[in-house]
MARBA-3410 file (N, C-alpha, C, O; in Angstrom, 1 decimal):
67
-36.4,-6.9,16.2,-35.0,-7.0,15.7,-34.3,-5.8,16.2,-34.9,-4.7,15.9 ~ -32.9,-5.6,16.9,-32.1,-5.0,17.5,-31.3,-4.4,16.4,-30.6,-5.2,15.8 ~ -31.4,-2.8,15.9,-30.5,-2.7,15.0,-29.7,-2.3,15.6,-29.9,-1.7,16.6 ~ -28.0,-2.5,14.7,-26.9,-2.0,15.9,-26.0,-0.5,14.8,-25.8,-0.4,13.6 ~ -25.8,0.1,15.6,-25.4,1.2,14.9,-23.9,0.8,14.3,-23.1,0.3,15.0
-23.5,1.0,13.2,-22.2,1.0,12.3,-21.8,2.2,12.0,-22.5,3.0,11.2 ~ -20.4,2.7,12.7,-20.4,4.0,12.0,-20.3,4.1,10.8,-20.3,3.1,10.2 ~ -20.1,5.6,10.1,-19.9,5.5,8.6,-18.8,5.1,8.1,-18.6,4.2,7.4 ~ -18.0,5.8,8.5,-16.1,5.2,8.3,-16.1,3.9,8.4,-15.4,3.3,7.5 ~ -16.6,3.2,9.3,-16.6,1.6,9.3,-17.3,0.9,8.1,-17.0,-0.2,7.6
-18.2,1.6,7.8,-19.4,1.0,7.0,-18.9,1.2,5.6,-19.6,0.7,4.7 ~ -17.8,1.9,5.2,-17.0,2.4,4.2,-16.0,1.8,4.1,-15.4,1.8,3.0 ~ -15.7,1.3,5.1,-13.7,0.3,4.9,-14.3,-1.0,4.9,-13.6,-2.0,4.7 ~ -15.6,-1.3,5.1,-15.9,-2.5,4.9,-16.3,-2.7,3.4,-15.9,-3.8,2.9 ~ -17.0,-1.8,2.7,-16.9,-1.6,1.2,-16.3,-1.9,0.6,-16.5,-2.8,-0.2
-14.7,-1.0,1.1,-13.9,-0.6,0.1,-13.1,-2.4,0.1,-12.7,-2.9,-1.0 ~ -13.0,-2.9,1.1,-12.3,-4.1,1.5,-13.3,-5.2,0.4,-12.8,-5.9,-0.5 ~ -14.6,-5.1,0.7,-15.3,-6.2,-0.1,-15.2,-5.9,-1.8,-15.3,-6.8,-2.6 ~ -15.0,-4.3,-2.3,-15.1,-4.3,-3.4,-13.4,-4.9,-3.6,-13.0,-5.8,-4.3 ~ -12.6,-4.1,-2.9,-11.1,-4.7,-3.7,-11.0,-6.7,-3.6,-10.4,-7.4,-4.4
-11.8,-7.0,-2.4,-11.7,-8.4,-2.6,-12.5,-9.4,-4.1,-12.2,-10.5,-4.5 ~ -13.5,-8.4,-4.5,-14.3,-8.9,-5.5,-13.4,-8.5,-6.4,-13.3,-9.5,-7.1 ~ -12.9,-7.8,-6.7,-11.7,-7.6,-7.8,-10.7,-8.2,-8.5,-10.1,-8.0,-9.5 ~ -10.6,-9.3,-7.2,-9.5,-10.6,-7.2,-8.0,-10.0,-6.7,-7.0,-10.3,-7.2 ~ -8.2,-9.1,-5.8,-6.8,-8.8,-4.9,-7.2,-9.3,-3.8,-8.2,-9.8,-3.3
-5.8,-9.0,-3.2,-5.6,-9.6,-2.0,-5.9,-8.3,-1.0,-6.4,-8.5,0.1 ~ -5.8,-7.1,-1.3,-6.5,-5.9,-0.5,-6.0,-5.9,1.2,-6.8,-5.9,2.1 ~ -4.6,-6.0,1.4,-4.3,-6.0,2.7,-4.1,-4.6,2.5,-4.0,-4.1,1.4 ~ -4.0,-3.9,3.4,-3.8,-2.7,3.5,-2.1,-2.2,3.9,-1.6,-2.4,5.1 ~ -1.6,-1.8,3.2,-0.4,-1.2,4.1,-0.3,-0.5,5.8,-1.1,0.3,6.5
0.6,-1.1,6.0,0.5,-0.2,7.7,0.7,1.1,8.2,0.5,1.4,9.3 ~ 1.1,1.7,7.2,1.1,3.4,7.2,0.3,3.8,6.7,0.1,5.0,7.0 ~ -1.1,3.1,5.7,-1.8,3.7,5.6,-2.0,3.8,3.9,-1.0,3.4,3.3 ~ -3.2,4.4,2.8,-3.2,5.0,1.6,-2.1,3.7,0.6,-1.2,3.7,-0.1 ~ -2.7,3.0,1.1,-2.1,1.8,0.0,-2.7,0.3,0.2,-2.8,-0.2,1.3
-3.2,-0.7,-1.2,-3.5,-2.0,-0.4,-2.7,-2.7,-1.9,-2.1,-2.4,-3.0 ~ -3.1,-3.5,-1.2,-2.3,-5.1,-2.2,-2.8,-5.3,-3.1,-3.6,-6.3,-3.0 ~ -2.6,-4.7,-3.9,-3.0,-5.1,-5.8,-2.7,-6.6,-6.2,-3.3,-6.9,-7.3 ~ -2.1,-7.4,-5.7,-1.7,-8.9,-6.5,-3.3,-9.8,-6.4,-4.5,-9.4,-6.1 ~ -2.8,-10.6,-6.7,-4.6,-11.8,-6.6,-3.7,-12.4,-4.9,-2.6,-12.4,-4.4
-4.8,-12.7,-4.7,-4.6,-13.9,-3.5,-3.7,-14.4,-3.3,-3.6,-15.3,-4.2 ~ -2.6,-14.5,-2.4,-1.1,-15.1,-2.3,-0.8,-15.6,-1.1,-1.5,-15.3,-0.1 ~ 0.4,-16.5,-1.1,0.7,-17.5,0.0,1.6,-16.9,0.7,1.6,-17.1,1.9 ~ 2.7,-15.9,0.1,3.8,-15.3,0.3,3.7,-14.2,1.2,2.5,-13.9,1.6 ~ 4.5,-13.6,1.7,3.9,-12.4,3.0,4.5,-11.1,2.1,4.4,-9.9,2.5
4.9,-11.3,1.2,5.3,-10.1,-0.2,4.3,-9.2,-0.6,3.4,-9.9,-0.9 ~ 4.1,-7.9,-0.7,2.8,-7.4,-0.9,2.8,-5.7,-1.8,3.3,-4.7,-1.5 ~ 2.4,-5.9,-2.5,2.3,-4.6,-3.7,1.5,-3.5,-4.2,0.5,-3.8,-4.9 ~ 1.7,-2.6,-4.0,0.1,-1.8,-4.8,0.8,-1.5,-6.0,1.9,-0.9,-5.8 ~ 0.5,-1.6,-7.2,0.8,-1.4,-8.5,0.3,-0.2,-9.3,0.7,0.3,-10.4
-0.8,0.3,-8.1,-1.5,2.0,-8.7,-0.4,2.9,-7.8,0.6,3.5,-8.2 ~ -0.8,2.8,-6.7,0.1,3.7,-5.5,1.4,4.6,-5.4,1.9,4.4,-4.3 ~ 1.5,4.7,-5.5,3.3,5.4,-5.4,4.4,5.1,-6.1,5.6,4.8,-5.9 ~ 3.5,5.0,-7.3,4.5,5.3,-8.1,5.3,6.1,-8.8,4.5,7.0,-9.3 ~ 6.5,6.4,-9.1,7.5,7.7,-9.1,6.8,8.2,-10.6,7.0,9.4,-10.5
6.4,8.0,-11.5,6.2,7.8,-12.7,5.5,6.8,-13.4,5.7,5.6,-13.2 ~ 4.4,7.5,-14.3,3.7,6.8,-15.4,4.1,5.1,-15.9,3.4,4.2,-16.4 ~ 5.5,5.3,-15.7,5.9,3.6,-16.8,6.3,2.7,-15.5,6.5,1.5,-15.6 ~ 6.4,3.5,-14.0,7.1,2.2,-13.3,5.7,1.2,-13.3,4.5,1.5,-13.2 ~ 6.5,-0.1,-13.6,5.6,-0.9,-13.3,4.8,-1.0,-12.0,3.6,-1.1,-12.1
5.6,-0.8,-10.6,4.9,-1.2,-9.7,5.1,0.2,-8.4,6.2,0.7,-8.2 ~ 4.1,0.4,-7.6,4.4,1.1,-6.8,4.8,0.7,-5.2,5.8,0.1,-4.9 ~ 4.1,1.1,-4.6,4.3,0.8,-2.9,4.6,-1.2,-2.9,3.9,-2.2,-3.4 ~ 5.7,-1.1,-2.3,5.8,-2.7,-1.8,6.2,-2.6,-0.5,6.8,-1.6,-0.3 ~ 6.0,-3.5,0.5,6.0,-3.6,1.5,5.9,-5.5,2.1,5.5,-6.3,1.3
6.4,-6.0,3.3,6.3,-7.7,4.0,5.6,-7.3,4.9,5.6,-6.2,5.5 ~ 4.8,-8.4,5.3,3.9,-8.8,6.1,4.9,-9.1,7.2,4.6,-9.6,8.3
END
């Protein structure tokens, strides 16, 4: 059997992607980077991280961004 090498950074965003998808998000990542999609699974190209950048403790929601 041929093992193939994975780097570690790869072997880590694949993680991090399978753990936020087990979570019940949608885990798209923003395109700049340090942010993914907090909602559950959606049809819409609308997309949110609700931890991320947010200005303060009470806003509801942080980074939003369209597909």
């Amino acid at each position: 059997m041929a093992d193939t090498f994975i780097p570690t950074s790869e072997r880590a965003a694949r993680a991090a992607q399978s753990g936020g998808r087990a979570a019940g998000y949608c885990w798209l990542e923003h395109p700049d980077g340090g942010a993914h999609c907090t909602r559950s699974p959606h049809a819409d190209r609308r997309h949110v991280d609700y931890y991320n950048g947010r200005k303060s403790p009470t806003d509801a929601s942080g980074v939003e961004w369209w597909e």
